[in-house]
N, C-alpha and C positions, 0 to 999 in steps of 0.2 A: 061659410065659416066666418064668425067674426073675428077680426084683426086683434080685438082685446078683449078681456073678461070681466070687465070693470061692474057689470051688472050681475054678474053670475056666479056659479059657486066656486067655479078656476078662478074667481077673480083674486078670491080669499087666500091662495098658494102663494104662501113667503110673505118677508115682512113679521116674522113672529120675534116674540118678546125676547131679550136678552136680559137672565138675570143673574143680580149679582149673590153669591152664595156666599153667604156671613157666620156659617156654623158646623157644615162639615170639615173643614181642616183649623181647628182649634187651636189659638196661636200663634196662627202665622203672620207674618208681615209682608206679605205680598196678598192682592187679590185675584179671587177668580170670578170669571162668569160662565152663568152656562147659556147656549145660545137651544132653547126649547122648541123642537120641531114637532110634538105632539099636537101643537096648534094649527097644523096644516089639516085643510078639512078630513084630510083619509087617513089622520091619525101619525103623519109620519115623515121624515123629510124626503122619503121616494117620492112621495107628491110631485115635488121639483124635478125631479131627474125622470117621471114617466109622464110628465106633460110640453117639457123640453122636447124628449124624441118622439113622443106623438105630436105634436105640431110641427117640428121642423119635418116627418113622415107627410103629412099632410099640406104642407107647404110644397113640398118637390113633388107631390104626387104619388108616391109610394103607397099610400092609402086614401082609400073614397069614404065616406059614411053613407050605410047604407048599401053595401056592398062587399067590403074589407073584412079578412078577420085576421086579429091581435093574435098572435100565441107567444107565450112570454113564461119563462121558468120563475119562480120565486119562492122564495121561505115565507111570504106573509105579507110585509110592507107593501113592497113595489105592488104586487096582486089586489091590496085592497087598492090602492093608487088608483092603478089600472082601471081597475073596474069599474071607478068612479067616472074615470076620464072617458073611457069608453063609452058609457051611459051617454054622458055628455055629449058625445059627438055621432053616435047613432053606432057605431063597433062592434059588431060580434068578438067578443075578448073569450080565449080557451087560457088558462092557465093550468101551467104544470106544476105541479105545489107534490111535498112528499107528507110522508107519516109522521112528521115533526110539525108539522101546521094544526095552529091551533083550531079547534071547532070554532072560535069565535071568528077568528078569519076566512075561515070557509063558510060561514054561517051571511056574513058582510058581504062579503062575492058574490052568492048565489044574490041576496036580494037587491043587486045591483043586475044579477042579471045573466052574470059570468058562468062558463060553464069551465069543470075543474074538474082536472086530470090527478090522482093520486098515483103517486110512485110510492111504492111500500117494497120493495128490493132495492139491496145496496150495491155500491158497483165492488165488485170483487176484490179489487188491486186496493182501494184508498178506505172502504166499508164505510163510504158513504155517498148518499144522496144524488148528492149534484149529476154527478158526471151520468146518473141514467137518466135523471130530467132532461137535462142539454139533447141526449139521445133522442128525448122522448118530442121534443121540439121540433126538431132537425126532421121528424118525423111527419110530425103534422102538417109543418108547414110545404112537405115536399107532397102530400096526397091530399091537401085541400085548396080548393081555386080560390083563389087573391087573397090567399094569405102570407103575414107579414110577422115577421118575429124585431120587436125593436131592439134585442140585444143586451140588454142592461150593461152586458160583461163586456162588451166591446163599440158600443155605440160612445163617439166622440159626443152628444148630445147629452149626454148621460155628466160628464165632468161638466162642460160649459152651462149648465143649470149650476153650478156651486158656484163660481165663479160669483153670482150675486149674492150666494149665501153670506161667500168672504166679505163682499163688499160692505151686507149687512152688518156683519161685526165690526170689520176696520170702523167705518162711517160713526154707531153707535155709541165706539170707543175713542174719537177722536184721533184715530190713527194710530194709538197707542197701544201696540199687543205684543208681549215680546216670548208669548209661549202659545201655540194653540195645540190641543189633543184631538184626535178625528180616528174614531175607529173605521177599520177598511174591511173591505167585501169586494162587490164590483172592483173597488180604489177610485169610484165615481165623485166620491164628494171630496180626500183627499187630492187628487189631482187636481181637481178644480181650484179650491181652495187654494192649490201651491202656486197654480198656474196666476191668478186674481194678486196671489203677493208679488210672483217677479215680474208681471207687468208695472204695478205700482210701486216698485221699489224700494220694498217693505224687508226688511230685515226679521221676521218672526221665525221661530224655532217652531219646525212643525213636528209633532210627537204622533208618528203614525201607533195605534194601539192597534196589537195584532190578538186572536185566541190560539191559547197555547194548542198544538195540535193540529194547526192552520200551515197551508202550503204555501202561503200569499210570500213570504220571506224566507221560505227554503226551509223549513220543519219538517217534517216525517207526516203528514198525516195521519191525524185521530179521529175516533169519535170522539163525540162535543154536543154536551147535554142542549147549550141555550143557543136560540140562533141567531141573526144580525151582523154578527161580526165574524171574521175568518172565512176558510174556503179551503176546501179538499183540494182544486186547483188553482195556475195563477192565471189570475184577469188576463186578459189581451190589454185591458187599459191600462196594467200594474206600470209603473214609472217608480224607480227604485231612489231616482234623484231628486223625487219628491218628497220624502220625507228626510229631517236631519237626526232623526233617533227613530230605534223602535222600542213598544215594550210589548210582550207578552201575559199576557193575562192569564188566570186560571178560570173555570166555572165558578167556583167557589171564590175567586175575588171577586166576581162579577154580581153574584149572590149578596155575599154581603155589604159591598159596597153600594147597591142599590137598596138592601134594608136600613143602611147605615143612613141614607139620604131622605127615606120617609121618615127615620128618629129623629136626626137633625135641622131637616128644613122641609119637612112635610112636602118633598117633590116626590110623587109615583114615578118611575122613571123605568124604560126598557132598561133590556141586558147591556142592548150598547154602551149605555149610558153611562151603567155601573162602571162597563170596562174602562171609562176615560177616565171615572172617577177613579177609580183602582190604581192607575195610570199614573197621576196626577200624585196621588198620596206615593207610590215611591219613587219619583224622583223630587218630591218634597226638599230633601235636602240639598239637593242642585242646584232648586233654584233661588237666586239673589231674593233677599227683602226688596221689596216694593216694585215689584214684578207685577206686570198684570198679563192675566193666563186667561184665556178662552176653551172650553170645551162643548163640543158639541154633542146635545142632547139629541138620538135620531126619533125616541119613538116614546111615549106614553107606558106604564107599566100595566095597565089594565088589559094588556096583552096576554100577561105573562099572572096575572093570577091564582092560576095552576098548577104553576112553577115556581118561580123564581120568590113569589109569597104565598107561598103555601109550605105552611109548618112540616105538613105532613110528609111535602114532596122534598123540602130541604131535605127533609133528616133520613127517608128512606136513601135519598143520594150522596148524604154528608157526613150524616150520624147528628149527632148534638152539638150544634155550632152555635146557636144564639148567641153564646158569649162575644160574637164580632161584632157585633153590631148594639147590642142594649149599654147605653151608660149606665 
């Protein structure tokens, strides 16, 4: 295994663009940036956080190539990740992905190589997802030989991949950041992120963005049309003293806040995306003129095609909304 990636297609993980958003919030006297992780080769900021735990796996030994196999639950991101990374390293990768994954995602996996487990039952008690993947994991990994689950939702490798993400941004911005929004899941790039600021002795307001419906902060558990952000349960990573606000989001702010962002600054942008931007737009009035605010983009919207920009799918889920988004 080499030491670095510097020739290779890991090498290209992190280090993406940071930019500044001059048209979505109209008027205002503070700046934002968005820090764009669709630039990560697998489309996504999980890049970070599933090539962190597979190397530090393969550093201690935990996994061999050529011998090992990956089994890992995910909605999309981390899985296309994976799969990449796997390739990379010779991995038999099993993901367990539900009936919310999109074909294009499962479509990416297989020709990487990965082989995918679909859950299409919900767990009874929360009527969703997750917690029969986790099952379904827990499963695999106990009836096939050297296999390895790296955890997303509880692997400390998982936050210390963000920790450079922070550094990215701070560095960027000359140290000057005095809001950042980071929506949570795992709470993998959040904790990182917090952890990177009280090392450095950075004073930023971190705006943890949750999905309404989401267990991550003590909600009721719902179904929840878009994925990336929230969770039926909470992380083992969850750290409550990492963030100094939360806000809750709906679908529908997540919807049009990412249509809102192809009309005004031509970014395609996942659901997460929207949610920060959603975020962002109301505590608007919070925050002081000349403020500079960071959010974090996790994923590309070419994702989400089928969804979250699709006329058809808005409105059979919405009704007639265009008016949120068209100046």
């Amino acid at each position: 295994m080499p030491k670095t990636f510097d020739s290779g297609i890991l090498g290209t993980i992190g280090e993406t663009p940071l930019v500044k958003l001059e048209r979505v919030f109209p008027g205002e006297h503070s700046q934002f940036f968005a820090k764009i992780e669709r630039f990560n080769p697998g489309g996504s900021i999980k890049d970070r956080s599933g090539l962190n735990m597979l190397l530090e796996a393969l550093r201690n030994g935990e996994i061999t190539p050529g011998r090992s196999v990956v089994v890992e639950s995910s909605s999309g991101n981390l899985a296309v990740g994976l799969a990449q990374i796997c390739r990379y390293f010779d991995l038999r990768f099993i993901c367990v992905v539900d009936a919310k994954t999109t074909e294009q995602n499962l479509a990416i996996m297989r020709a990487y190589g990965a082989e995918v487990v679909v859950i299409d039952e919900r767990d009874p008690v929360t009527g969703e997802f997750l917690p029969v993947r986790l099952r379904r994991v827990r499963e695999l990994v106990a009836s096939i030989p050297h296999a390895y689950s790296p955890n997303q939702y509880a692997n400390l490798s998982n936050p210390r991949a963000h920790e450079r993400t922070m550094r990215e941004i701070v560095e960027e911005l000359d140290g000057r950041l005095d809001y950042l929004f980071c929506s949570v899941s795992t709470f993998g790039t959040l904790r990182g992120c917090a952890d990177h600021l009280r090392k450095e002795g950075l004073r930023t307001k971190i705006v943890a963005v949750d999905a309404q419906g989401s267990a991550i902060f003590g909600q009721l558990p719902t179904r929840r049309l878009i994925p990336g952000h929230g969770a039926s349960v909470v992380p083992a990573l969850m750290d409550p003293a990492a963030a100094d606000e939360v806000v809750h989001v709906s679908d529908l702010d997540c919807v049009a806040a990412c249509r809102r962002l192809v009309v005004r600054e031509a970014i395609l942008a996942g659901g997460s995306s929207g949610a920060t931007v959603a975020a962002a737009e109301r505590m608007l009035p919070r925050i002081p003129p000349g403020s500079v605010s960071a959010l974090i983009f996790p994923d590309g919207g070419d994702r989400y095609l089928d969804t979250i920009y699709s006329d058809d799918w808005v409105r059979e889920h919405f009704g007639e909304v265009s008016h949120l988004w068209k100046d």
